[in-house]
ZANUZA-300265 format. One record per residue: residue number from 0; z, y, x of N, C-alpha, C in turn; residue in one letter; chain. Coordinates in Angstrom, 2 decimals. Layout:
BEGIN
REC    k     n_pz     n_py     n_px    ca_pz    ca_py    ca_px     c_pz     c_py     c_px  r  c
REC  NUM        Z        Y        X        Z        Y        X        Z        Y        X  A  A
...
# end
This chain:
BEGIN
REC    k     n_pz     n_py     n_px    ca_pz    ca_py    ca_px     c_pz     c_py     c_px  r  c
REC    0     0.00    -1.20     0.85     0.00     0.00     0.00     0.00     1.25     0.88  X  A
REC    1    -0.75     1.97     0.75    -1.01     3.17     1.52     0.31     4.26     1.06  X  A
REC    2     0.26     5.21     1.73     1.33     6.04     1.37     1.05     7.23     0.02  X  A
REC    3    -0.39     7.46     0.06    -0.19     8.17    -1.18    -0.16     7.24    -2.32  X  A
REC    4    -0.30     6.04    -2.89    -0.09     5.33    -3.51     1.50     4.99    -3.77  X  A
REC    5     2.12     4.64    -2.71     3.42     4.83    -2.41     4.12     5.90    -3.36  X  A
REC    6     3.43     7.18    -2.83     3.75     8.04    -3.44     4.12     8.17    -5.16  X  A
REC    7     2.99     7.78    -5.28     2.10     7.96    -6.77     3.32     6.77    -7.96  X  A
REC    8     3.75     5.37    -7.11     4.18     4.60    -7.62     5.80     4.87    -7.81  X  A
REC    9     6.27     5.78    -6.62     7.24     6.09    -7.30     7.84     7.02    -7.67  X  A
REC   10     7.15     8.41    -7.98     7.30     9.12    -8.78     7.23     8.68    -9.98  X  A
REC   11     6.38     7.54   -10.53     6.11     7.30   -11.68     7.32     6.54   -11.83  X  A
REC   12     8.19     5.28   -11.12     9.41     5.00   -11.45    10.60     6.11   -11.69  X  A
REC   13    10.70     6.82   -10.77    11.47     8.45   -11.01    11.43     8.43   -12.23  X  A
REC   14    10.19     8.61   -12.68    10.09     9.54   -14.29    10.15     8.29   -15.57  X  A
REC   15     9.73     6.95   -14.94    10.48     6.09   -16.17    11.80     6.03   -16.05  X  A
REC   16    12.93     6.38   -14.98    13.99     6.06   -15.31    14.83     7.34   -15.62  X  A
REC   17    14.15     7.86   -15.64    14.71     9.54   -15.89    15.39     9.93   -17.28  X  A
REC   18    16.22    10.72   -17.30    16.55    10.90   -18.72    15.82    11.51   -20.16  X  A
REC   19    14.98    12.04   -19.58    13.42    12.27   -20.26    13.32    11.39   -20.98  X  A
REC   20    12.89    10.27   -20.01    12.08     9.01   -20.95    12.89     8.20   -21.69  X  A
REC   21    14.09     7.99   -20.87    15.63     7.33   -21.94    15.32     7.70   -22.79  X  A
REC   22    15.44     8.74   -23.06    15.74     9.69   -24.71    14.82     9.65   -25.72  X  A
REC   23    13.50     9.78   -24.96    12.45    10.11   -25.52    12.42     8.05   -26.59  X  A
REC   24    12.10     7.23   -25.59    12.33     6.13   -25.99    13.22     5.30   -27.20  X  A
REC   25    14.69     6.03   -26.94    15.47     5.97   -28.21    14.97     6.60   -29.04  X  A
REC   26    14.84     7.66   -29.09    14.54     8.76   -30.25    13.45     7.84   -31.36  X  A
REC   27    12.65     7.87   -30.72    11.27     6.96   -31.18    11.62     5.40   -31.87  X  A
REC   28    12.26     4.59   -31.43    12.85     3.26   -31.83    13.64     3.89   -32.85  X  A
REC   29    14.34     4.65   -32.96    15.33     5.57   -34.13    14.11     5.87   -35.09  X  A
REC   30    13.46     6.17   -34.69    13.10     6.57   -36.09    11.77     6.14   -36.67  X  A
REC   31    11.42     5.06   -35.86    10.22     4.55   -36.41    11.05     3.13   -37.40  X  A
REC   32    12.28     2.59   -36.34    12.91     1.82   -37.73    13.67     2.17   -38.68  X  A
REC   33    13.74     3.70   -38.31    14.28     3.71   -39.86    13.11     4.05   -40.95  X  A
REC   34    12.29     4.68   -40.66    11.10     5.31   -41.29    10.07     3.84   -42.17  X  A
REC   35     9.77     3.21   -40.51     8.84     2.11   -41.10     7.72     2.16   -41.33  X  A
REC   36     7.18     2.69   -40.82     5.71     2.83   -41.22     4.83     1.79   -41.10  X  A
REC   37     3.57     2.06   -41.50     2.28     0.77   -42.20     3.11    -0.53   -42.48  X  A
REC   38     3.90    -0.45   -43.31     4.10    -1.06   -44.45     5.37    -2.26   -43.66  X  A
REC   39     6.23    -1.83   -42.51     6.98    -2.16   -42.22     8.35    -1.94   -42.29  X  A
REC   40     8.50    -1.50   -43.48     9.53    -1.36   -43.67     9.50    -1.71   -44.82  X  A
REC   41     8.53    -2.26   -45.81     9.51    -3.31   -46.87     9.07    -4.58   -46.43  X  A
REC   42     8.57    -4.90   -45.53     7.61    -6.23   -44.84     8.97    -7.03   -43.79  X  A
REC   43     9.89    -5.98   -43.26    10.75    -6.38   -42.39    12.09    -6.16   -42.66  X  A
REC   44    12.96    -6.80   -42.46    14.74    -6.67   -42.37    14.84    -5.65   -41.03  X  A
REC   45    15.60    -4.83   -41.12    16.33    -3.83   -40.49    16.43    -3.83   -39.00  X  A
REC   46    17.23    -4.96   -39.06    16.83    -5.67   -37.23    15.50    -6.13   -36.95  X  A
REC   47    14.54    -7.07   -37.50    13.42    -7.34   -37.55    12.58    -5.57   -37.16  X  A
REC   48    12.65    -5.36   -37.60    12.39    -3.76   -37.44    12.35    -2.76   -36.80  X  A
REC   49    13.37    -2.92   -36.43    13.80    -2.28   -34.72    13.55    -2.70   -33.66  X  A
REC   50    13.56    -4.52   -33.81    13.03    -4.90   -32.87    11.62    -4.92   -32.31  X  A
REC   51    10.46    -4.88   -33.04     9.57    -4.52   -33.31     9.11    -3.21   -32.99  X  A
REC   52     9.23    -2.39   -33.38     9.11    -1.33   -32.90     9.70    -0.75   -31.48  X  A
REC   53    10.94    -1.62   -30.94    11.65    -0.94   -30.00    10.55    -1.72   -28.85  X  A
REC   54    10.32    -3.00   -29.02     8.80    -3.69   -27.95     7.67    -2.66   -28.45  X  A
REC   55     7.15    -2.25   -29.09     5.87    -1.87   -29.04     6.31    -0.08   -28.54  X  A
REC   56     7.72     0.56   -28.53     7.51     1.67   -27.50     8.37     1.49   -26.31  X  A
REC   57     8.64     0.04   -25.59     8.67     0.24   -24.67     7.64    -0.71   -23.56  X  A
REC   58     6.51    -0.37   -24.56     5.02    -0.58   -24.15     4.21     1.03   -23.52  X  A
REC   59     4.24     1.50   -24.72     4.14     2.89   -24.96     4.52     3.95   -24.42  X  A
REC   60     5.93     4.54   -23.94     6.50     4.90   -22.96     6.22     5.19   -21.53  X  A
REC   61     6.31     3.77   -21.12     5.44     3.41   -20.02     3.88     4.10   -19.59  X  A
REC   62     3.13     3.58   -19.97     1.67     3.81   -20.51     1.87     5.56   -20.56  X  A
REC   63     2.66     6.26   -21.31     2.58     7.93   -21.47     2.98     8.42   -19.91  X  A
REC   64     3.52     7.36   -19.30     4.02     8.30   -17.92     3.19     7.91   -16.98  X  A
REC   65     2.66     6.44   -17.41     1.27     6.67   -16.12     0.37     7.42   -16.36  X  A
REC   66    -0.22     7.63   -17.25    -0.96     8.44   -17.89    -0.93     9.85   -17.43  X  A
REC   67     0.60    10.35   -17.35     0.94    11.76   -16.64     0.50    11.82   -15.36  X  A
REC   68     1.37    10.55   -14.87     1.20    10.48   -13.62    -0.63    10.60   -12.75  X  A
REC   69    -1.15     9.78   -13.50    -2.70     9.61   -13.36    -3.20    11.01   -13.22  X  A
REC   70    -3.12    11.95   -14.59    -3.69    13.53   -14.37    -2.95    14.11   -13.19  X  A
REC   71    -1.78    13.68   -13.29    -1.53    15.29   -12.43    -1.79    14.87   -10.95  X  A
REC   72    -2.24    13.24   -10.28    -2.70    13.25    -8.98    -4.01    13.32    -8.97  X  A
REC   73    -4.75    13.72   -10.01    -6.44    14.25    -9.85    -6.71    16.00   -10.63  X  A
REC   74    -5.26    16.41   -10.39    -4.78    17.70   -10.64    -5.03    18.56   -11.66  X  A
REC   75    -4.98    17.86   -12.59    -4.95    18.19   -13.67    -3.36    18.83   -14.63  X  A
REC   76    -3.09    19.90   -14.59    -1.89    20.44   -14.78    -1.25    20.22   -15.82  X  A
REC   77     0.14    19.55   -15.15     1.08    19.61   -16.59     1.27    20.85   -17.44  X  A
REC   78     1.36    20.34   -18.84     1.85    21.67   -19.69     0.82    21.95   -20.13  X  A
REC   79    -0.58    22.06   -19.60    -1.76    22.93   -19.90    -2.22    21.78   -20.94  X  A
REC   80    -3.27    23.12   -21.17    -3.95    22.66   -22.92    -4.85    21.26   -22.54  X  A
REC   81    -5.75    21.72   -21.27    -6.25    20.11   -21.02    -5.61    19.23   -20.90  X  A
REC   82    -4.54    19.36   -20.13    -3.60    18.12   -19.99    -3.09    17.79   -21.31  X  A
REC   83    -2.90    18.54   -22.43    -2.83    18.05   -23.79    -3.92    17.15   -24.10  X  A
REC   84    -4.92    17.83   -24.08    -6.31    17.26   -24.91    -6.62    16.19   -24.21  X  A
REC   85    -6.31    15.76   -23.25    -6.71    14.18   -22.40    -5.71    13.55   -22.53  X  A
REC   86    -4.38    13.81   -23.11    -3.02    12.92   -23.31    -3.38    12.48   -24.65  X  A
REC   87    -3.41    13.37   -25.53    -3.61    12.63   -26.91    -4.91    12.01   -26.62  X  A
REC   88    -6.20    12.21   -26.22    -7.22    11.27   -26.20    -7.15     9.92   -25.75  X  A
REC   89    -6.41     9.72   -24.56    -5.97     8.45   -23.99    -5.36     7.57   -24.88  X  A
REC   90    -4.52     8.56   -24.91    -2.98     7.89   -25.74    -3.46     7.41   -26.70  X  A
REC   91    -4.19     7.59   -27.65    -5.16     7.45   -29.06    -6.16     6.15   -28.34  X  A
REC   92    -6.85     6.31   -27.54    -8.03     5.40   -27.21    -7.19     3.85   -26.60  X  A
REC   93    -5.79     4.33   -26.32    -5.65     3.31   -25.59    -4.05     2.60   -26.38  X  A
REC   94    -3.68     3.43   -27.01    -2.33     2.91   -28.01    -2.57     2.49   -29.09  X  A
REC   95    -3.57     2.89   -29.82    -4.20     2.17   -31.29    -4.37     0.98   -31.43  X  A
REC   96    -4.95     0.67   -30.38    -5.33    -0.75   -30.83    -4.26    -1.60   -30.50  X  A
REC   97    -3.53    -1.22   -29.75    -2.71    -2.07   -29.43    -1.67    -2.40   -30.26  X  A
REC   98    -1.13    -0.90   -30.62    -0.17    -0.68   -32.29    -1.17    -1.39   -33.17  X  A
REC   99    -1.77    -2.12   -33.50    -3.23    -1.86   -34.67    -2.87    -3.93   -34.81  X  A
REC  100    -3.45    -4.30   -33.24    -3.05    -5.46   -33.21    -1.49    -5.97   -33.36  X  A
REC  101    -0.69    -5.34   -33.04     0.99    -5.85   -32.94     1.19    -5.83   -34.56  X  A
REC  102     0.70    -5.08   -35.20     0.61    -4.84   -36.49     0.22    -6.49   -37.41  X  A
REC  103    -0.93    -6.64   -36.74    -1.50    -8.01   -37.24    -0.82    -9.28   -37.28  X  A
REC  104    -0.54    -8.94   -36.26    -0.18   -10.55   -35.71     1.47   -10.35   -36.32  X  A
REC  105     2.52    -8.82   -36.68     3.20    -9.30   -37.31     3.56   -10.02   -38.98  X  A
REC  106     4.73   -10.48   -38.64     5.20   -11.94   -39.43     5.14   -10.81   -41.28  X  A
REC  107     4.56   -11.42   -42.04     4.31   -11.04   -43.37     2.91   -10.49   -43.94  X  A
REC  108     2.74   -10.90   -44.97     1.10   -10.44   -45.49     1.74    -9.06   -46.18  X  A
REC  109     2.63    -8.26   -46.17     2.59    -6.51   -46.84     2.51    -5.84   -45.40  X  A
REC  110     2.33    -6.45   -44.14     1.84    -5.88   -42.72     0.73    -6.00   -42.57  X  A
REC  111     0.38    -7.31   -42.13    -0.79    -7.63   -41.31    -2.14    -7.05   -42.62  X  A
REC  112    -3.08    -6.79   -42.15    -4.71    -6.48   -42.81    -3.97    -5.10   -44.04  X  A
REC  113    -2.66    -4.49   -44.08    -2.49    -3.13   -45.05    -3.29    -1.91   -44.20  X  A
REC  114    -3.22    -1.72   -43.04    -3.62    -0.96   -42.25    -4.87    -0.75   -41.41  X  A
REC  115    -5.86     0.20   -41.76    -6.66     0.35   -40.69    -6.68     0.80   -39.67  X  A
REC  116    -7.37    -0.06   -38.43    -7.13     1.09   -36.99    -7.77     2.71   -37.13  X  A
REC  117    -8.06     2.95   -37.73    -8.46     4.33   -38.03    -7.13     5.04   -38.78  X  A
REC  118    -6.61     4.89   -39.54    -4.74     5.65   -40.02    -4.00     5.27   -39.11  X  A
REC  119    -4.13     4.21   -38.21    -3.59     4.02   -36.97    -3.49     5.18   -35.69  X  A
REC  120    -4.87     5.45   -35.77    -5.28     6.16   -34.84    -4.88     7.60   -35.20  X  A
REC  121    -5.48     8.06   -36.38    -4.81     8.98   -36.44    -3.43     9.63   -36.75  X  A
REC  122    -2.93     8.73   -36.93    -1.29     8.97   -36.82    -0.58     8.89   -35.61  X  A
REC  123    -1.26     7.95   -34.67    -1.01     8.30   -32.92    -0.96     9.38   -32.47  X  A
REC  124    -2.52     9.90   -32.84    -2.77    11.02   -31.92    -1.70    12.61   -32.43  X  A
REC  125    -1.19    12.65   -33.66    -0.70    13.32   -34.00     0.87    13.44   -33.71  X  A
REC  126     1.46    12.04   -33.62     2.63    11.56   -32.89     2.32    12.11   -31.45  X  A
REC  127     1.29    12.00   -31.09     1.58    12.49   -29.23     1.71    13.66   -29.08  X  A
REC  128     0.59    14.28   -29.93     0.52    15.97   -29.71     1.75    16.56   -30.05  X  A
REC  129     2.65    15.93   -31.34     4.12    16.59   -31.60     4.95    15.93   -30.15  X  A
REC  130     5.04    15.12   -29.89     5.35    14.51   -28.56     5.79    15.87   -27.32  X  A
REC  131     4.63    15.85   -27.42     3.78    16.71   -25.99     4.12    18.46   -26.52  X  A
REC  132     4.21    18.44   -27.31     4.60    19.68   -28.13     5.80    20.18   -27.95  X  A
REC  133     6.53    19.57   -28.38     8.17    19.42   -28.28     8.68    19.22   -26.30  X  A
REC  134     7.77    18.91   -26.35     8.33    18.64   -24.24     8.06    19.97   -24.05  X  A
REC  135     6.48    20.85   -24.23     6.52    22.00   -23.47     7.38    23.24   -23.84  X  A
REC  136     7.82    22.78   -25.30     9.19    23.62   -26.08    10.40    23.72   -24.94  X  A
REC  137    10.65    22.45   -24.66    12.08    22.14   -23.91    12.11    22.43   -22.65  X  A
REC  138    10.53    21.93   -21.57    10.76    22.41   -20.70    10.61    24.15   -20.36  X  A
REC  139     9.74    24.68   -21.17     9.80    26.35   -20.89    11.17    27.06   -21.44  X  A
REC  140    12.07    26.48   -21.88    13.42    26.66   -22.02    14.44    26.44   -20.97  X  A
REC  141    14.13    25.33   -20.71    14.88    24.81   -19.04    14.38    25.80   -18.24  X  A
REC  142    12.63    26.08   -18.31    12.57    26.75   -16.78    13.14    28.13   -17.12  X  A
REC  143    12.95    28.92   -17.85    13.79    30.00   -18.08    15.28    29.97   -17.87  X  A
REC  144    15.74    29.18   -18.44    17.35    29.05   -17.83    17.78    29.18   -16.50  X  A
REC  145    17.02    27.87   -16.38    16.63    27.62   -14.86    16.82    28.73   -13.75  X  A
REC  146    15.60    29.33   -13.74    15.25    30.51   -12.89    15.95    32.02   -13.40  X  A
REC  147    16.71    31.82   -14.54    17.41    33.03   -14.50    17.28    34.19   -15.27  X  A
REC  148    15.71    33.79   -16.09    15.09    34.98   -16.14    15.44    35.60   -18.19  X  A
REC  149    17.24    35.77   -18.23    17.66    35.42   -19.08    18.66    37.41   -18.91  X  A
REC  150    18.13    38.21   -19.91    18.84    39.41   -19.91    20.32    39.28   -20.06  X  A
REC  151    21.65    39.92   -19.66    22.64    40.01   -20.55    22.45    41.10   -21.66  X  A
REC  152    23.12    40.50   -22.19    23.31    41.07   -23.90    23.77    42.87   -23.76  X  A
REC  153    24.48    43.37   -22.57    25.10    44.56   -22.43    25.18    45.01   -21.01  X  A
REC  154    25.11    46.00   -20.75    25.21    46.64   -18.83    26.61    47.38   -19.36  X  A
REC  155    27.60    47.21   -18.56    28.36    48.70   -18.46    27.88    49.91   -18.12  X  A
REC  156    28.43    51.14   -18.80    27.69    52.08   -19.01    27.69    52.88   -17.59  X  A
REC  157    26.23    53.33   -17.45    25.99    53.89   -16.19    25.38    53.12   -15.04  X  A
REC  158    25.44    51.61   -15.45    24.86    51.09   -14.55    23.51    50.41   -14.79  X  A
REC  159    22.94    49.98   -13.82    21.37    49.65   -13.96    21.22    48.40   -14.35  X  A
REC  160    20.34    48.79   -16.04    20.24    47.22   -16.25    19.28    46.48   -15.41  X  A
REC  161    20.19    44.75   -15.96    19.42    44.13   -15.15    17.72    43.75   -15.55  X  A
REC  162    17.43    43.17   -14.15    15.49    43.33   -14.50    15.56    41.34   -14.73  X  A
REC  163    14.86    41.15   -15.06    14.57    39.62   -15.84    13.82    39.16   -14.55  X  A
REC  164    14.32    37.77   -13.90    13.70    37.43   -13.00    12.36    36.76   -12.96  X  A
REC  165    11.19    37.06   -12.09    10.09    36.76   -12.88     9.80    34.84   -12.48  X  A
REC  166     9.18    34.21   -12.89     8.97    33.03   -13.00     7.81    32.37   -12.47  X  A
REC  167     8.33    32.02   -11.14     6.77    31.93   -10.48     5.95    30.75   -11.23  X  A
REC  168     4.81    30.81   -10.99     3.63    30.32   -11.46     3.76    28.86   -10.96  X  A
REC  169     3.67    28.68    -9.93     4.17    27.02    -8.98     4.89    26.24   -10.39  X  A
REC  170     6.15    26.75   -11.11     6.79    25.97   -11.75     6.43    25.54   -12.84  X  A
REC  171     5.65    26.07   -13.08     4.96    25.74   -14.64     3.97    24.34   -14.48  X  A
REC  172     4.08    23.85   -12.86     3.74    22.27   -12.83     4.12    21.37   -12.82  X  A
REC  173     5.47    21.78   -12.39     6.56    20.55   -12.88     6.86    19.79   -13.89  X  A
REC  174     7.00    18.41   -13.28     6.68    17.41   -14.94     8.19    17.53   -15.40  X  A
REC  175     9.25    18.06   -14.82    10.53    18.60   -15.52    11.06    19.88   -15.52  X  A
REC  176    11.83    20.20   -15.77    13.06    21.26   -15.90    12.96    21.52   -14.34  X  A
REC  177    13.00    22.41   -14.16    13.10    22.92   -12.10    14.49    23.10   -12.07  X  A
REC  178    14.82    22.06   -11.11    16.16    21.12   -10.43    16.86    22.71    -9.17  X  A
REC  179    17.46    23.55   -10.28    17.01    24.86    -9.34    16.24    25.59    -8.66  X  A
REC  180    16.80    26.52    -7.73    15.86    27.48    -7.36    15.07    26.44    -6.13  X  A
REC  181    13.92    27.28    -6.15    13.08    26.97    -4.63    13.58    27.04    -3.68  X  A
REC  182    13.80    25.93    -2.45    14.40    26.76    -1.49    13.13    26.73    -0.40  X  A
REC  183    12.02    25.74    -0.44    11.16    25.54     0.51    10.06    24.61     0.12  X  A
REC  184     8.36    24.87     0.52     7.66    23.97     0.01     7.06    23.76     1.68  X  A
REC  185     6.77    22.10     1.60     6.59    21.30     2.33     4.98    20.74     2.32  X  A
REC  186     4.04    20.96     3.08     3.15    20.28     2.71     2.64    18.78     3.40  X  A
REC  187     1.75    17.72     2.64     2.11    16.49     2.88     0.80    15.91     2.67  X  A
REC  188    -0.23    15.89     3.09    -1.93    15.65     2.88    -2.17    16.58     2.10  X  A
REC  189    -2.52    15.60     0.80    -3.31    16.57    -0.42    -2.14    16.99    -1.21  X  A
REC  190    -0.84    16.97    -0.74     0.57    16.96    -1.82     1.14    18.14    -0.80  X  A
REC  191     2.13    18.81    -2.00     3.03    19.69    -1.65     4.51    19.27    -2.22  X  A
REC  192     5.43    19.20    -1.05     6.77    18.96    -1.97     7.55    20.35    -2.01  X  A
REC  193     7.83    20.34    -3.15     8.82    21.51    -4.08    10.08    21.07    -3.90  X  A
REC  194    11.02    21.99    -2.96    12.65    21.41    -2.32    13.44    22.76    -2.84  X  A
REC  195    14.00    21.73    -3.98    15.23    23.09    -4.87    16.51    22.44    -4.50  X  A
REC  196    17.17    23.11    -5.08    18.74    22.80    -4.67    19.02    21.75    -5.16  X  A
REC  197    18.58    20.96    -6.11    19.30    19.68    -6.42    18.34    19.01    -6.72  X  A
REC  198    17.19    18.90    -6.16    16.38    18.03    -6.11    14.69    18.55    -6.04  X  A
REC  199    14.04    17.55    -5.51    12.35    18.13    -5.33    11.35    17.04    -6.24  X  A
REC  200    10.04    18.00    -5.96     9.04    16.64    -6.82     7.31    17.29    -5.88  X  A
REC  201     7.01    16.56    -6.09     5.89    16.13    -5.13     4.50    16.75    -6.08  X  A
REC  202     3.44    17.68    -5.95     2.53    18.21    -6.80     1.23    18.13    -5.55  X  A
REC  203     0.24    17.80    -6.38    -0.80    17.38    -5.69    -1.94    19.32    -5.99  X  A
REC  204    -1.78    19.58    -4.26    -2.35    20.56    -5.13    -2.59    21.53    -3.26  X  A
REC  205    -3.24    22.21    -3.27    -3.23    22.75    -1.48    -2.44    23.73    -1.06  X  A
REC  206    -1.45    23.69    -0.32    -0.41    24.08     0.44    -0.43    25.60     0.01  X  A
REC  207    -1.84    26.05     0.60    -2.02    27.80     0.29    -2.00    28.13    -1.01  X  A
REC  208    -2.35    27.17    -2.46    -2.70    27.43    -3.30    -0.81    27.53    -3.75  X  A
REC  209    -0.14    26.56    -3.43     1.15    26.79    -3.87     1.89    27.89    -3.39  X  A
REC  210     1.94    28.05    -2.15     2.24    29.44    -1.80     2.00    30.66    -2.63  X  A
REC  211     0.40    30.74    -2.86     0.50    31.41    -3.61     1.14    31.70    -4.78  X  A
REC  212     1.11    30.73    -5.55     2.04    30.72    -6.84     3.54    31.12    -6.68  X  A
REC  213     3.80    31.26    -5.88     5.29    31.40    -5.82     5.76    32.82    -5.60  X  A
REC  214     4.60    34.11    -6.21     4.77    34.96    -6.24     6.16    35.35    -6.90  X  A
REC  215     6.67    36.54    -6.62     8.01    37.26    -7.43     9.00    36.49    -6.56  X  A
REC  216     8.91    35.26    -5.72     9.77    34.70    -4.68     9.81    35.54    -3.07  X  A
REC  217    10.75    36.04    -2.78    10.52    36.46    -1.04    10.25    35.66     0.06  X  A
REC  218     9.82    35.68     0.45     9.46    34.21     1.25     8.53    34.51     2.34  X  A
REC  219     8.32    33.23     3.32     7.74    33.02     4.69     7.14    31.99     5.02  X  A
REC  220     6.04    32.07     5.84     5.61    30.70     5.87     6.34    30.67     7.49  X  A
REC  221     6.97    29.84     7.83     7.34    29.22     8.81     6.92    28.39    10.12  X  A
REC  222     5.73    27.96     9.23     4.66    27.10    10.09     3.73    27.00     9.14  X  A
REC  223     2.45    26.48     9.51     1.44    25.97     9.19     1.41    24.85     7.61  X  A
REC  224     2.54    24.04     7.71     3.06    22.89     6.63     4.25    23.65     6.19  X  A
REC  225     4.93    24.30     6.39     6.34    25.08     5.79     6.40    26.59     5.34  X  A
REC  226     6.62    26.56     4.50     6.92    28.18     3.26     8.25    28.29     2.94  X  A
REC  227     9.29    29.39     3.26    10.33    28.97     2.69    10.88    30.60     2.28  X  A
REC  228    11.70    30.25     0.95    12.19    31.28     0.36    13.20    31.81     1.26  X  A
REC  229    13.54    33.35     1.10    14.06    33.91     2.59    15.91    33.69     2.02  X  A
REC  230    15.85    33.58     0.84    17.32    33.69     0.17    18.05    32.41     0.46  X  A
REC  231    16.90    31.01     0.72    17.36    29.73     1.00    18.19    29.68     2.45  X  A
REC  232    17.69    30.82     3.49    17.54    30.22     4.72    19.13    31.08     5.03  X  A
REC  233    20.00    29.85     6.06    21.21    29.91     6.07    21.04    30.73     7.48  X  A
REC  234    20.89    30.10     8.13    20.82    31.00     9.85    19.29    30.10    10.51  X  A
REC  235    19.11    30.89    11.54    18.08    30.02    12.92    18.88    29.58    13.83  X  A
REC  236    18.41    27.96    14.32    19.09    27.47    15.57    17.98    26.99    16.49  X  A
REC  237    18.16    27.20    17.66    17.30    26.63    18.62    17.49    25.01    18.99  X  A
REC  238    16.53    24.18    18.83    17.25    22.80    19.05    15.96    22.40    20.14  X  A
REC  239    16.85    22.08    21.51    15.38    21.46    22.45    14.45    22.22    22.71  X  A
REC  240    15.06    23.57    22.64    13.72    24.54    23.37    13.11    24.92    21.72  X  A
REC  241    13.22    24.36    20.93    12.29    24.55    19.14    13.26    25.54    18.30  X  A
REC  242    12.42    25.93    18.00    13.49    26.98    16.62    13.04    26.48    15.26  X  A
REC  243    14.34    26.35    14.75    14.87    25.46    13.00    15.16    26.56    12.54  X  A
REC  244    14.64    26.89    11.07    15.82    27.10    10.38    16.50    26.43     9.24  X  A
REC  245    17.61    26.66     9.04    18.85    25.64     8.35    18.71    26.23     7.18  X  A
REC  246    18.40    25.83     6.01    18.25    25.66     4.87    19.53    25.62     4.34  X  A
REC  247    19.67    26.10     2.73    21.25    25.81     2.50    21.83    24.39     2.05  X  A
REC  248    20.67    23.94     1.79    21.07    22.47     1.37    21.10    21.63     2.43  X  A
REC  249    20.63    21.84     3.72    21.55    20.99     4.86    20.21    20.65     5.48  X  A
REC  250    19.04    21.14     4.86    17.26    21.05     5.99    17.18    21.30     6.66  X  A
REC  251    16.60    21.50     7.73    15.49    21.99     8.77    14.51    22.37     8.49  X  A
REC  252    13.88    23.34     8.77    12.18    23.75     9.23    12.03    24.05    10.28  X  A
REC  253    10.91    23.18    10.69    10.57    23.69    11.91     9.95    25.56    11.36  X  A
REC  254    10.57    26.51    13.05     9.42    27.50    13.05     8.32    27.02    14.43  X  A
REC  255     6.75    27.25    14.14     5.88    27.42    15.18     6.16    28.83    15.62  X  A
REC  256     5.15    28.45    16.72     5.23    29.52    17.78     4.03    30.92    16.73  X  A
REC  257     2.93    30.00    16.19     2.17    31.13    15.88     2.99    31.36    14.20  X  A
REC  258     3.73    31.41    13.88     4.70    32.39    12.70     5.64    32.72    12.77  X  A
REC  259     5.71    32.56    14.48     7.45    33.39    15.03     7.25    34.65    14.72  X  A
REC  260     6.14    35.26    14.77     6.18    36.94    14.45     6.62    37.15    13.34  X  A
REC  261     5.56    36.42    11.94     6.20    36.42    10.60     7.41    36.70    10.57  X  A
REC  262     8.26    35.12    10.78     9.70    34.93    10.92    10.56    35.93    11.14  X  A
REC  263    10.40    36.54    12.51    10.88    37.89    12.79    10.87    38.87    12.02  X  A
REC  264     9.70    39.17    11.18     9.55    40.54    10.94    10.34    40.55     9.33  X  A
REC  265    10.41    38.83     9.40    11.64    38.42     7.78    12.82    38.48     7.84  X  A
REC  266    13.24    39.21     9.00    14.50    39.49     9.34    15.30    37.88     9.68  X  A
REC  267    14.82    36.86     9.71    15.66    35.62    10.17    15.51    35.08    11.30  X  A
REC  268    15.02    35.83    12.41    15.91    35.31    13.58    16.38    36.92    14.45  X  A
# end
């Protein structure tokens, strides 16, 4: 297995075991057995029911996060409208039939042959898009929290209200909630890793292009592969003749020789 594959395989475990998909997973088993739909719920007993449904979405589940996973390493952006319109298309081309058949083959004649794969289908695709709907609700809530960019309600008088912090562009690719602030992006072939305070995630996308995005952030490129926010960086140490700087979460970056000027003129060494 090569390393961007590597890569690819376990981010995608990351995000099945994540609390995302927990939830998302229950939620769905909740309420498809209680609901019941195409004609499973007077066709089946209660447990019969759940069980059933709880195998056919944790078929489903799965399948939605490779699926993520798939666009966003041929860079296709989370959140965005395409990345909608090719999630429900998949999801539809490739969950129907499968819901369509599990349907069949289950136990009772008020199931099997009540349903066409066509009310199938379109009740998928409409399930994903509310899906997918409801995620970009939650996460543009997180990232706002997140990053801060949240007024208080009142200034004491005389003093300067505060300004709303702006929200760099970079984050709006994250397949979650941004695990805090930025402290440094890393680049890694065709991948850039995003290193916040309590955790990073890996975006396929070109080093300069992320930089860029990370406008309204103060920041430096450090080297050639390293960008780092100037608020992250704890002190510079010389190690072996090389100059680091120490990150607050306990990193290193290397500085090169050709962005020692940069560096300098960022006030960190």
């Amino acid at each position: 297995m090569t390393k961007k594959e590597g890569s690819f395989w376990g981010a995608f475990l990351d995000d099945l075991r994540s609390r995302h998909a927990v939830l998302l997973a229950l939620y769905m088993i909740l309420a498809l057995g209680v609901l019941g739909p195409f004609g499973t719920f007077s066709g089946m007993d209660l447990l019969l029911r759940f069980a059933f449904w709880g195998a056919v979405v944790l078929v489903l589940v799965p399948l939605s996060i490779l699926l993520r996973r798939f666009f966003l390493a041929r860079g296709i952006a989370d959140l965005s409208l395409l990345y909608a319109m090719v999630q429900v298309g998949m999801m539809t081309l490739l969950g129907s039939p499968f819901v369509w058949f599990a349907l069949q083959v289950a136990d009772g004649e008020e199931i099997a042959g009540q349903t066409s794969i066509f009310e199938v289908a379109l009740l998928f695709s409409l399930v994903t898009l509310i899906v997918i709907t409801l995620r970009r609700i939650v996460v543009r809530l997180a990232e706002e929290k997140a990053t801060g960019a949240i007024v208080p309600m009142a200034a004491e008088e005389g003093s300067v209200p505060a300004v709303p912090v702006a929200v760099p562009r970079l984050l709006r690719r994250l397949t979650e909630a941004p695990k805090g602030d930025v402290l440094y992006l890393a680049a890694r072939d065709h991948f850039v890793d995003v290193v916040m305070a309590k955790g990073e995630e890996r975006l396929r996308l070109r080093f300069a292009d992320a930089v860029d995005e990370m406008d309204g952030v103060p920041g430096v490129c450090a080297h050639r592969s390293y960008w780092v926010a100037l608020a992250a960086v704890q002190r510079a140490e010389r190690r072996s003749g090389k100059t680091v700087l120490l990150m607050t979460n306990g990193d290193e970056v290397p500085v090169s020789r050709t962005y020692m000027a940069q560096v300098e003129a960022a006030g960190l060494l």
